[in-house]
C-alpha positions as CSV (number, residue, x, y, z in Angstrom):
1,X,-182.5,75.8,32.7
2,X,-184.6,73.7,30.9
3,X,-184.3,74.2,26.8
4,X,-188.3,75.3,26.8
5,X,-188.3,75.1,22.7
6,X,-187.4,71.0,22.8
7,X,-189.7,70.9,25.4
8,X,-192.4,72.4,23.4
9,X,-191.6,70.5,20.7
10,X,-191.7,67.3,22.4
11,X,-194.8,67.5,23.3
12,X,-196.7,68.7,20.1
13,X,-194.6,66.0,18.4
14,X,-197.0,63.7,21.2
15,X,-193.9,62.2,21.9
16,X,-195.4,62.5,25.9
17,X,-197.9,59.9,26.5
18,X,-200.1,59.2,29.8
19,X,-201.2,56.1,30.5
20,X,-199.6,52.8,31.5
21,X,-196.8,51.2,29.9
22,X,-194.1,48.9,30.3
23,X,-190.1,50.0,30.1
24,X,-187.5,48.0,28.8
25,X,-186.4,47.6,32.3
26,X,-189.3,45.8,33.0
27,X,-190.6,48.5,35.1
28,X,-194.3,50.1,34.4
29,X,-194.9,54.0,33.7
30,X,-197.7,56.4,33.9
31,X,-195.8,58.4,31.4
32,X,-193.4,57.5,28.1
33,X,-191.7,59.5,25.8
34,X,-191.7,57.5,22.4
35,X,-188.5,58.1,20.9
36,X,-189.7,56.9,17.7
37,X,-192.0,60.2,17.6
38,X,-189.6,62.9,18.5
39,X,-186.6,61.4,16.7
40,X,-188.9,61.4,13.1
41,X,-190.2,64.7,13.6
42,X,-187.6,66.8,11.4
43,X,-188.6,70.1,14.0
44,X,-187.4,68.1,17.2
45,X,-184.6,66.3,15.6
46,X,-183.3,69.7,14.4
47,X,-183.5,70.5,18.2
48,X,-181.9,67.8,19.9
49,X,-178.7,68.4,16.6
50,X,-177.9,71.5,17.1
51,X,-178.4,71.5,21.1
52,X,-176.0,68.1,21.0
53,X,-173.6,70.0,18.7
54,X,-173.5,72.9,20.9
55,X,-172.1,70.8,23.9
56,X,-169.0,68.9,22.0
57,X,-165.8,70.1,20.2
58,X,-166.3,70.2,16.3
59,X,-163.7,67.3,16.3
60,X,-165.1,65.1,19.2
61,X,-166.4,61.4,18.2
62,X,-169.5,60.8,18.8
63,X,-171.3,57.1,19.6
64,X,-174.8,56.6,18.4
65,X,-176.3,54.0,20.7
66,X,-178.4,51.5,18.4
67,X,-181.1,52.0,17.9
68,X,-182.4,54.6,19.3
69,X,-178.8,57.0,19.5
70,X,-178.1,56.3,15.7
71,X,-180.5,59.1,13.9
72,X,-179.3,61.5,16.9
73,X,-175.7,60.9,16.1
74,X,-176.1,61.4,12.4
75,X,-178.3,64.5,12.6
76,X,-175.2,65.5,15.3
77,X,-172.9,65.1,12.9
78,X,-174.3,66.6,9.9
79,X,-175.3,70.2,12.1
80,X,-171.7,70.1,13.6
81,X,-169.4,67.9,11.7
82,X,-168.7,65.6,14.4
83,X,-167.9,61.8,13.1
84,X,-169.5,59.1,14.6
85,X,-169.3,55.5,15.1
86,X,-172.5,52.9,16.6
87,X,-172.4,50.9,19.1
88,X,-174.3,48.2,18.2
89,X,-176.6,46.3,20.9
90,X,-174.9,42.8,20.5
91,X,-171.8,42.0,17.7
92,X,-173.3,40.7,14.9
93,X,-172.9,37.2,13.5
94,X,-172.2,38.0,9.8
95,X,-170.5,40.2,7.7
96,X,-167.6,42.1,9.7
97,X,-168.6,40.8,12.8
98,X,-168.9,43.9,14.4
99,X,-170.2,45.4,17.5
100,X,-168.8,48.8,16.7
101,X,-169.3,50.2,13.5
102,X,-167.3,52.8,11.5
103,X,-163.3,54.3,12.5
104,X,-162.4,54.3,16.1
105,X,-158.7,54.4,16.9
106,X,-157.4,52.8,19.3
107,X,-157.3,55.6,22.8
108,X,-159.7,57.8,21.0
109,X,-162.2,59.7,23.1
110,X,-165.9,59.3,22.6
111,X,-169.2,60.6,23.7
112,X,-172.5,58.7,24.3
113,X,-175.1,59.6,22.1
114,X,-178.2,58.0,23.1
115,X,-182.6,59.1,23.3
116,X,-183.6,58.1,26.8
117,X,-182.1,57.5,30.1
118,X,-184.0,55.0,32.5
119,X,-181.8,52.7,34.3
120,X,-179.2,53.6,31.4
121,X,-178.2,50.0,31.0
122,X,-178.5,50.4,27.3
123,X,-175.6,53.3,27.8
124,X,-173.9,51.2,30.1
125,X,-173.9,48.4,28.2
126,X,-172.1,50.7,25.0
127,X,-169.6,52.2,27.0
128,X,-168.4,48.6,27.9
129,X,-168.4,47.5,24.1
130,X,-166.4,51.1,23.2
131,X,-164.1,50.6,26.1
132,X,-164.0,46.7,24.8
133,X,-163.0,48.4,21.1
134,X,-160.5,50.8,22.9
135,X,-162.3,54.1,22.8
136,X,-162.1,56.3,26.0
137,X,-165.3,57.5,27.3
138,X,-166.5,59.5,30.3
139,X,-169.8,61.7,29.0
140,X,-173.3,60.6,27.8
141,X,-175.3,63.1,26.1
142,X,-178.9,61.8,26.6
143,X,-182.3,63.8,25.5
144,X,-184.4,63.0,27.8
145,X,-183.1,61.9,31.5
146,X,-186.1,60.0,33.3
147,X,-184.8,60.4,36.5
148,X,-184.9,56.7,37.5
149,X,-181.0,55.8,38.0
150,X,-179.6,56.5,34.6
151,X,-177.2,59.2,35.9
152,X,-176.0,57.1,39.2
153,X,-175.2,54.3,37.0
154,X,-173.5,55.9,34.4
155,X,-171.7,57.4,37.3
156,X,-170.7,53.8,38.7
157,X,-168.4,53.1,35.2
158,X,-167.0,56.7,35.0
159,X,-169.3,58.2,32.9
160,X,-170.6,61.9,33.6
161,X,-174.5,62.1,31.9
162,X,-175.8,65.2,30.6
163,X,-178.9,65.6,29.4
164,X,-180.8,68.0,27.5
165,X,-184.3,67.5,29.3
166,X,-185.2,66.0,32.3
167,X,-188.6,64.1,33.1
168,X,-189.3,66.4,35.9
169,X,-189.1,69.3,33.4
170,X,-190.5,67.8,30.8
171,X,-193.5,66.5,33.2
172,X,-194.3,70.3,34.8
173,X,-197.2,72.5,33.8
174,X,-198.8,69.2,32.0
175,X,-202.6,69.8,31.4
């Protein structure tokens, strides 16, 4: 069942839009859900914490996907303690010259933390960079799951996606 109080909140956070827009993919929408929105309202992020600290082990390392999985792995692991590391988008070119950032030990199991799932190339594309770094990972906790192929491609690298909200609930009953 769907969580009906993110669901509420997501949508007086007008982080649902209507119209036409353009996804990452490259693909149009007659809907988005603007991360950005939700993941800066304190009531939603306090929603999407505690409901992604309910699902993991108080002890389980968790993988903020840049940018967008970064705020919802912190806000995870101050409401449950979980540590985290980021998985950055590309390894940057100064500094450490890192791609992950924070502890991760070599065989150390880790869960995707990450906004929205599209095509979930932008998950994808982290578990290959953890795996690269020598973390274990086989679960993606996502907020909002679009519907679109996320899941099936997640599936194809060994990755189980579970999501708090999917477009088809978050879409039903609009006005």
């Amino acid at each position: 069942m769907a969580n009906e109080e993110l669901i509420a909140a997501l949508r007086e956070s007008d982080s649902v839009q209507f119209g036409e827009f353009e996804l990452s993919h490259g693909g149009t929408s007659e809907y988005y859900v603007d991360k950005y929105l939700f993941e800066t309202d304190p009531k939603c992020l306090r929603l999407v914490a505690e409901a992604f600290a309910e699902r993991v082990d108080e002890d389980e390392k968790l993988a903020g996907v840049a940018l967008g999985g970064v705020p919802l792995a912190a806000a995870t692991c101050v409401v449950g303690g979980n540590p985290y590391v980021i998985a950055r988008k590309k390894t940057k070119d100064y500094g450490t010259a890192k791609r992950i950032e924070g502890r991760l030990a070599e065989g150390e199991a880790v869960t995707i933390v990450e906004d929205i799932a599209t095509t979930g190339q932008s998950a994808v594309d982290a578990v290959e960079a953890l795996r690269d770094a020598g973390a274990e990972v086989n679960r993606a906790l996502i907020v909002v799951d679009r519907e679109e192929g996320g899941r099936e491609n997640l599936a194809d690298v060994g990755v189980e996606l579970e999501s708090l909200v999917t477009a088809s609930e978050l879409l039903a009953d609009r006005d």
